[in-house]
C-alpha positions as CSV (number, residue, x, y, z in Angstrom):
1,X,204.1,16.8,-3.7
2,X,205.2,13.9,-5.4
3,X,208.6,13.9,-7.8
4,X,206.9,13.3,-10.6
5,X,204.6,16.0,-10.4
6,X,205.3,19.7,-12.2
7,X,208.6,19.8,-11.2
8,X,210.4,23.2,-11.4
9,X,213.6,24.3,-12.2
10,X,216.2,23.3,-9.2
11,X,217.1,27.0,-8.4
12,X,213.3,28.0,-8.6
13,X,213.0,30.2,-5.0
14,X,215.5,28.4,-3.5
15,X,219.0,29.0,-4.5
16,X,220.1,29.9,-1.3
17,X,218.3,26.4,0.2
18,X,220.5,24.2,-2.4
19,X,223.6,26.0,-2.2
20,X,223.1,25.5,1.8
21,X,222.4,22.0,1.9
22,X,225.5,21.3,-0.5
23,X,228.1,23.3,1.4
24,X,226.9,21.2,4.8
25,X,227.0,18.3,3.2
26,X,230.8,19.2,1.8
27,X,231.1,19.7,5.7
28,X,230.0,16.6,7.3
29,X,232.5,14.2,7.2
30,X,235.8,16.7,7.1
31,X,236.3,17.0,10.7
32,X,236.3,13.1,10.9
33,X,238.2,12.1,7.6
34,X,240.8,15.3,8.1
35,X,242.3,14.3,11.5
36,X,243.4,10.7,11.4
37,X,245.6,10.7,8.6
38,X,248.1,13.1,10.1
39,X,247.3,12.2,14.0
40,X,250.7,11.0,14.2
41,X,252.1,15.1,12.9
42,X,249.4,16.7,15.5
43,X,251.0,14.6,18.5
44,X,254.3,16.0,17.9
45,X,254.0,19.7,18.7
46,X,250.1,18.1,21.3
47,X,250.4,15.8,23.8
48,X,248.3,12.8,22.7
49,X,248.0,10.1,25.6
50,X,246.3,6.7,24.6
51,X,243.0,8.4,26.2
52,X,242.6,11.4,24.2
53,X,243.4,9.2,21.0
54,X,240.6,6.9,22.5
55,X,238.4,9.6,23.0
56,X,239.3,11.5,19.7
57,X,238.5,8.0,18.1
58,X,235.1,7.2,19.6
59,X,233.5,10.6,19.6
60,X,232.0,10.8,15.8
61,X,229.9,7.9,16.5
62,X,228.6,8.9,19.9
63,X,228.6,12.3,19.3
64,X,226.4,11.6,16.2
65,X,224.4,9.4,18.0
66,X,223.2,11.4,21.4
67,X,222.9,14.7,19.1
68,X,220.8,13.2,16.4
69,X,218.3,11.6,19.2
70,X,218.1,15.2,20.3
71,X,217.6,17.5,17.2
72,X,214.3,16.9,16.6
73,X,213.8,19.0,19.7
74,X,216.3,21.6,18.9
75,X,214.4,21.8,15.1
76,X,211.0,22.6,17.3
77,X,212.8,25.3,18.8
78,X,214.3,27.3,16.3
79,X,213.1,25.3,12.6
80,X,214.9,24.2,10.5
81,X,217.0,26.8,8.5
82,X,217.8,28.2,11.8
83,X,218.9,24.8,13.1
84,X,221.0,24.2,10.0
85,X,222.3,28.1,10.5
86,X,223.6,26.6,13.6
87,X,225.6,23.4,12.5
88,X,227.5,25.3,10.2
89,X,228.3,27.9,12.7
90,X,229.6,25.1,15.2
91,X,231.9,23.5,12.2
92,X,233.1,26.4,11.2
93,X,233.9,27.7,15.1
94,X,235.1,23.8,15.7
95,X,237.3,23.5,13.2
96,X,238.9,27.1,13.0
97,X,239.4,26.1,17.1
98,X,240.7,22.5,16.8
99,X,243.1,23.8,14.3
100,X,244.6,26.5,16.5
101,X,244.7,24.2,19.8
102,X,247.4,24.6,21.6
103,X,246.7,21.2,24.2
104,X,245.0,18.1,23.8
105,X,241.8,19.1,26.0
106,X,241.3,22.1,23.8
107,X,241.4,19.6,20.7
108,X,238.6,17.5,22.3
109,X,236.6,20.2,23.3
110,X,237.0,21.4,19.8
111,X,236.3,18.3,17.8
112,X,233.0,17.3,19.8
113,X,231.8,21.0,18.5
114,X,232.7,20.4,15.1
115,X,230.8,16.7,15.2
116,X,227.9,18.3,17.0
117,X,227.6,20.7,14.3
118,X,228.0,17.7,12.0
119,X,225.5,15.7,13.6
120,X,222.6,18.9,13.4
121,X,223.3,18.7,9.6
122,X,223.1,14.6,9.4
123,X,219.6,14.9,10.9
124,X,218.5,17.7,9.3
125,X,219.1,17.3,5.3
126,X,217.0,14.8,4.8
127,X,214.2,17.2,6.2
128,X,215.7,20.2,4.5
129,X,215.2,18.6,1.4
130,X,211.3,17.2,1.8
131,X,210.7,21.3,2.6
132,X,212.4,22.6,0.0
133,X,212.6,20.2,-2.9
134,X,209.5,17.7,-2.8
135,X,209.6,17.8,-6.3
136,X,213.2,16.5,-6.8
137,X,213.8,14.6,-3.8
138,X,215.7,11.6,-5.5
139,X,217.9,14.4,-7.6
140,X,218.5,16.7,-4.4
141,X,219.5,13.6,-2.5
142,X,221.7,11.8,-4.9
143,X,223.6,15.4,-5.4
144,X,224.4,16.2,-1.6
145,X,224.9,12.3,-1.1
146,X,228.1,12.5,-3.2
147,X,228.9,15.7,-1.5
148,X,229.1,13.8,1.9
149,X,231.6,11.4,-0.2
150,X,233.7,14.2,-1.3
151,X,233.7,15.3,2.5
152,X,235.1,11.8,3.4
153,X,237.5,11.0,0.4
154,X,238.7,15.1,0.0
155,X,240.3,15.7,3.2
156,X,241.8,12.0,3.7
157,X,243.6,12.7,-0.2
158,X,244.4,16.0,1.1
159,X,245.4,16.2,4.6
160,X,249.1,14.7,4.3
161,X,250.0,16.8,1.6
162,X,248.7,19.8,3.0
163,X,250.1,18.9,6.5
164,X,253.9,18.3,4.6
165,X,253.5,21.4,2.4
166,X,252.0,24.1,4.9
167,X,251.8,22.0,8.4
168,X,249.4,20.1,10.4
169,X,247.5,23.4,11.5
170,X,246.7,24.2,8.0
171,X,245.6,20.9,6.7
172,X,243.3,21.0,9.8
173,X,242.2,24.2,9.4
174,X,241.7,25.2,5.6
175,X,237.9,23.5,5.7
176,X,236.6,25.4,8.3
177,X,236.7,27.8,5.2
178,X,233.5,25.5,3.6
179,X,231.6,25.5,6.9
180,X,232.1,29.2,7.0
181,X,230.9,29.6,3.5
182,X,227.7,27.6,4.7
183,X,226.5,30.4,7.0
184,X,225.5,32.9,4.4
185,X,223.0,31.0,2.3
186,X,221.5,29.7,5.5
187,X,221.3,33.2,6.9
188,X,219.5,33.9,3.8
189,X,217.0,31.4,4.2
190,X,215.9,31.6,7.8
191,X,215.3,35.4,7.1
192,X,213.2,34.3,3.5
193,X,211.7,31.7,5.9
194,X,210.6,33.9,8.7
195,X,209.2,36.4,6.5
196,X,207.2,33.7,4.9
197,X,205.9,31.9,8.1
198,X,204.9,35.8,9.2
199,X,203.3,37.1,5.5
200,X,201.4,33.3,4.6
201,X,200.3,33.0,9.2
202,X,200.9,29.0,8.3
203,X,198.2,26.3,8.6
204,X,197.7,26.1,12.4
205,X,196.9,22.6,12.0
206,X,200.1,22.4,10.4
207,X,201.8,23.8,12.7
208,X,200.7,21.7,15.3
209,X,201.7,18.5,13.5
210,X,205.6,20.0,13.1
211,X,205.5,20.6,17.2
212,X,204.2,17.5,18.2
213,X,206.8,16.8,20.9
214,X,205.4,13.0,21.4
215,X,205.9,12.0,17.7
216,X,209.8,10.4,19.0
217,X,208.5,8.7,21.4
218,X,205.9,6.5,19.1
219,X,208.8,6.2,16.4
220,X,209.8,3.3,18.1
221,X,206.6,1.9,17.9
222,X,206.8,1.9,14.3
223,X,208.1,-1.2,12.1
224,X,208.9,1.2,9.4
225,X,211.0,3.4,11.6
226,X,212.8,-0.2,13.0
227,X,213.3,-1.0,9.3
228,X,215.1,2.9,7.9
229,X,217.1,2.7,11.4
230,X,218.5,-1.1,10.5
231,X,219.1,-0.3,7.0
232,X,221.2,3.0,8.1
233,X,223.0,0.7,11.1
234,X,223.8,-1.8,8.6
235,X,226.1,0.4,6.7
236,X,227.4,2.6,9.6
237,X,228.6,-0.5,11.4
238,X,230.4,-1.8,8.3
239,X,232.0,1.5,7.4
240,X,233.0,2.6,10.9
241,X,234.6,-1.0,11.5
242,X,236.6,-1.0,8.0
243,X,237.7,2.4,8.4
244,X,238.9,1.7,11.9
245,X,240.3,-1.9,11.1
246,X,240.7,-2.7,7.2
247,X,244.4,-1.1,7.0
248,X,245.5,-3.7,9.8
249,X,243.6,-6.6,8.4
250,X,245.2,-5.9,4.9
251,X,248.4,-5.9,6.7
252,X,248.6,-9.0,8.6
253,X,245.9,-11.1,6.6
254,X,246.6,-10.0,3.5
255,X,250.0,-9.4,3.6
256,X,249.7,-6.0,1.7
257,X,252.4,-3.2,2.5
258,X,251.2,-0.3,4.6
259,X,251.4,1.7,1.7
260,X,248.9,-0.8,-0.3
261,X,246.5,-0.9,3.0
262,X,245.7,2.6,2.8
263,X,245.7,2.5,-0.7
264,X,242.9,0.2,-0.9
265,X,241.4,2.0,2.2
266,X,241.1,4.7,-0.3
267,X,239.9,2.3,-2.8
268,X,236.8,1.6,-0.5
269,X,235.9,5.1,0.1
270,X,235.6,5.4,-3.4
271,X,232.6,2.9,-3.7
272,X,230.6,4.8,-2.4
273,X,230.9,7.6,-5.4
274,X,228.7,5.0,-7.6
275,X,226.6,4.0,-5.0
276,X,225.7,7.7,-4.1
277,X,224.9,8.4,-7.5
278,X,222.6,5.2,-8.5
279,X,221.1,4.1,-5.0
280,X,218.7,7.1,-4.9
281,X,217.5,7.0,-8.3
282,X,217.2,3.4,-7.8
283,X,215.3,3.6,-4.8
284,X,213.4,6.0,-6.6
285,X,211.7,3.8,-9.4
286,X,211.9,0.5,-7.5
287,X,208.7,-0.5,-6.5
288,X,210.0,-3.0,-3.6
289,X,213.3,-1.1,-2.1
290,X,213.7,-4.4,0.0
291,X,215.8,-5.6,-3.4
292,X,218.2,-3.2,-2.6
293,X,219.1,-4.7,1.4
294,X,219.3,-8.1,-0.7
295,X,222.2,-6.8,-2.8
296,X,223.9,-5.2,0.1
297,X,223.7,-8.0,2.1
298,X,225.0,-10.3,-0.9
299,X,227.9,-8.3,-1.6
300,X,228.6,-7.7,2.3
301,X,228.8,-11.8,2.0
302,X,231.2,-11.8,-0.4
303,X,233.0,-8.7,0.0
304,X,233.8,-10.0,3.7
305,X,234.0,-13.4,3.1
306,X,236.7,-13.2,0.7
307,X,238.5,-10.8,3.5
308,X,237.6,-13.5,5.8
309,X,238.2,-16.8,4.2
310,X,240.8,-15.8,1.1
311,X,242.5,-12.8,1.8
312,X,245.4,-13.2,0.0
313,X,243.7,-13.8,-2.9
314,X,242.7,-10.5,-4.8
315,X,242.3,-8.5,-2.0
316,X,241.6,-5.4,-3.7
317,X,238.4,-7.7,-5.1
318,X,237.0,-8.4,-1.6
319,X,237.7,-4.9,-0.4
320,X,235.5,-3.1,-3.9
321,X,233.0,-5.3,-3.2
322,X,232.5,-4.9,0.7
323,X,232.7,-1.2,-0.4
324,X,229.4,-1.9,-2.0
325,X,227.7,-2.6,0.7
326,X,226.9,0.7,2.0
327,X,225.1,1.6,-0.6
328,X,222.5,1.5,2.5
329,X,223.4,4.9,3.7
330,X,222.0,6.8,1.1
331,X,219.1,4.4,0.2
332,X,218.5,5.3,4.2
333,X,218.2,8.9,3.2
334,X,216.0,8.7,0.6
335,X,213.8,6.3,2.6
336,X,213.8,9.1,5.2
337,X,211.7,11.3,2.6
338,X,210.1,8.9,0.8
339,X,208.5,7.1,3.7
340,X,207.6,10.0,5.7
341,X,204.4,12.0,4.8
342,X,205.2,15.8,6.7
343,X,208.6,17.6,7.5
344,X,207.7,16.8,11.4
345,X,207.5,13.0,10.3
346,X,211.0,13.4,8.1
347,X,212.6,15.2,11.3
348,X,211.6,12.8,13.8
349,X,212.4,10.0,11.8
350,X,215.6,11.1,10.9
351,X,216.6,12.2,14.3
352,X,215.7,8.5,15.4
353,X,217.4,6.8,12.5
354,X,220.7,8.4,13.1
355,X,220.4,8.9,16.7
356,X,219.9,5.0,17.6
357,X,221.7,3.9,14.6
358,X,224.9,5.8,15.4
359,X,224.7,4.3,19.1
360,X,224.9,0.7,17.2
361,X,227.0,1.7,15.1
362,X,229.4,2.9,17.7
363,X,229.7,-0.8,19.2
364,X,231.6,-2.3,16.2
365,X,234.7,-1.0,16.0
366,X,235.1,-2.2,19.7
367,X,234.0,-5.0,19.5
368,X,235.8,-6.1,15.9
369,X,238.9,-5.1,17.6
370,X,238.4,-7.8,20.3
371,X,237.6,-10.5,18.3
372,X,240.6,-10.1,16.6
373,X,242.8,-9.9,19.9
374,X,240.7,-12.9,21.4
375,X,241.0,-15.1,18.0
376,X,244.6,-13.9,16.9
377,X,242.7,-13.8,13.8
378,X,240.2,-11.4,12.1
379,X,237.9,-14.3,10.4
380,X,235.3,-14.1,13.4
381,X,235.5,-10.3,13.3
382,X,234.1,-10.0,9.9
383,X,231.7,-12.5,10.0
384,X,230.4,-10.7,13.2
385,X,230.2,-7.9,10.7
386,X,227.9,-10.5,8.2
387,X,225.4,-11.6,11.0
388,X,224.7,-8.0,12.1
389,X,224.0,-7.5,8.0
390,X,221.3,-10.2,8.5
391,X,219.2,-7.9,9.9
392,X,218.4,-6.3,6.3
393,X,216.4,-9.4,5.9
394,X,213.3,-8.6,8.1
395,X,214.1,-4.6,7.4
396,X,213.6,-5.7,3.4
397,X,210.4,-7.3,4.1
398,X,208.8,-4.3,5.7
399,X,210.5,-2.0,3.3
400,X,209.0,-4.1,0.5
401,X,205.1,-3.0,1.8
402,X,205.5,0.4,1.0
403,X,204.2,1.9,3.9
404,X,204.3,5.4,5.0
405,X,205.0,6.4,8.7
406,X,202.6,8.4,9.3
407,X,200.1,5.4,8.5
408,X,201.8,3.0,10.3
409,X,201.6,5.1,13.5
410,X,197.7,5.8,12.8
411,X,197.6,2.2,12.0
412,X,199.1,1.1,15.5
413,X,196.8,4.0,17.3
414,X,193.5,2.6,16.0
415,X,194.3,-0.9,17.4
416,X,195.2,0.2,20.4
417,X,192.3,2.9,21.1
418,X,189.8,1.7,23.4
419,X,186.4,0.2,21.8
């Protein structure tokens, strides 16, 4: 149903639904953001070798990547709230684990179930919503889209603190208490859910159009899948190289103390508060989204080319404004929704758009490194980082058609069925 169409009140039937998807959400990102600041506190009393920090390092991207390209099958098997029931069982379980490890292979083992867990709830939110709230999509999204940022920006404020005042274990620990907290109201819904499916015997038709096992596979088939995955790569290549890289470019291109590097670190996190809040509401009214890749891509251009080209001169300038530019993630999530016509479309879409864009996304930090050690400088590192962005050209364009997946596929079918 349409957003603008009798809307009902938020908690109308499905209390338990929102209060899930927020405490996921305030999930997602702890198990990535609480770790590094105090790596060097956990490698005192754990062995950390340059290949368990290597490992440690590259996992949420691949992790996210391989597990998103498979949830779609897992949400066949055992639906959604079930699903979701899951992920928050495997943070919770992960992170009470990680925290107690008493070796590094433990630690690993632990933090890939925690970013499995993670990467169930990436995929499945955006779904989760549609179901739930397809009268306040744009609303639902913007809230649990700044939840995601407080995931990030809480536990990076709060792990060295914690880790000084109570110990490493503790600061690692204490959100596995959220996680936890997640597995009641999704208890509650898979058991209103069931009941439902059983009282209401569901549409066989659309049943059959939530199991359709080969709807992946024509994804990438689809222009307007291409387009959502590229606008979601965009900004998980520039946030995953800046987070990896930005505290070292500050410091050596900059010149900014190691204090001020992680300061402004900080300081682009915290971009993405505004963006989270405006983006979907945005994307909501706009009747060409492709505006919005435009503005990313301009203030990508600036943002890194004054890192690139003047980055002595008002860093903290260059870094705000690159911290702008993924303002693509959650215009990707509302595109997820708003471009999808069924909860089998907004699943399989959403398990493609992560899943490939996370395995993109996993390339840059790599490869940003090695242009800096090939260079000596990091110019040709961030304007790597600008021709990727270029891709939001061609993804604007087919964003700015307004088609609908579903269509596009049927589209694409027609011309190629036999006459």
């Amino acid at each position: 149903m349409p957003e603008d169409v009798r809307p009902l009140p938020i908690w109308a039937g499905r209390a338990a639904a929102l209060i899930g998807v927020l405490l996921v959400a305030l999930s997602l990102r702890s198990s990535v953001a609480g770790l590094s600041p105090i790596i060097n506190l956990v490698a005192k009393d754990v062995a950390l070798d340059p290949l368990v920090l290597g490992i440690v390092g590259a996992a949420p991207p691949v992790t996210f990547a391989l597990t998103g390209l498979a949830t779609p099958w897992l949400s066949r098997r055992l639906g959604l709230e079930r699903s979701l029931l899951l992920a928050a069982a495997l943070m919770a379980v992960g992170q009470f684990t990680r925290a107690l490890a008493p070796d590094s292979a433990l630690l690993v083992v632990s933090t890939v179930v925690t970013l499995v867990g993670a990467a169930i709830g990436n995929v499945l939110l955006p779904p989760i919503v549609k179901r739930y709230f397809p009268d306040r999509i744009t609303q639902v999204t913007t809230i649990y889209a700044v939840f995601i940022s407080l995931s990030t920006a809480l536990p990076a404020l709060l792990a060295v603190p914690f880790a000084n005042a109570l110990g490493w274990r503790f600061s690692l620990g204490v959100w596995f208490l959220i996680a936890l907290s997640a597995i009641a109201p999704w208890t509650v819904a898979s058991v209103s859910h069931l009941r439902r499916r059983n009282a209401e015997r569901e549409n066989p038709a659309t049943d059959a159009v939530e199991s359709e096992p080969q709807l992946e596979a024509r994804l990438f088939r689809s222009p307007v899948a291409w387009a959502i995955m590229i606008t979601f790569s965009i900004s998980s290549i520039n946030v995953y190289a800046m987070f990896a890289w930005l505290p070292s470019l500050l410091v050596t291109s900059a010149h900014v103390s190691h204090a001020g590097a992680g300061a402004l670190l900080a300081l682009y996190s915290i971009m993405g508060f505004p963006c989270s809040l405006l983006v979907p509401w945005l994307a909501g009214r706009m009747r060409n989204v492709g505006v919005l890749l435009y503005v990313a891509l301009g203030v990508l251009l600036v943002g890194d080319g004054g890192l690139a080209f003047f980055p002595t001169v008002a860093p903290a300038l260059w870094v705000a404004i690159a911290g702008l530019g993924p303002l693509l993630f959650p215009l990707s999530l509302v595109l997820i929704n708003s471009r999808t016509r069924t909860h089998a479309g907004s699943v399989a879409l959403s398990g493609f758009v992560q899943g490939v864009g996370y395995i993109i996304a996993a390339i840059s930090p790599l490869t940003f490194g090695l242009l800096e050690q090939a260079t000596g400088t990091w110019t040709l590192s961030l304007v790597f980082l600008f021709v990727l962005s270029l891709a939001a050209v061609p993804a604007g364009i087919i964003l700015s058609r307004g088609r609908v997946l579903e269509d596009d596929l049927a589209r694409r079918a027609s011309r190629s069925a036999p006459r």
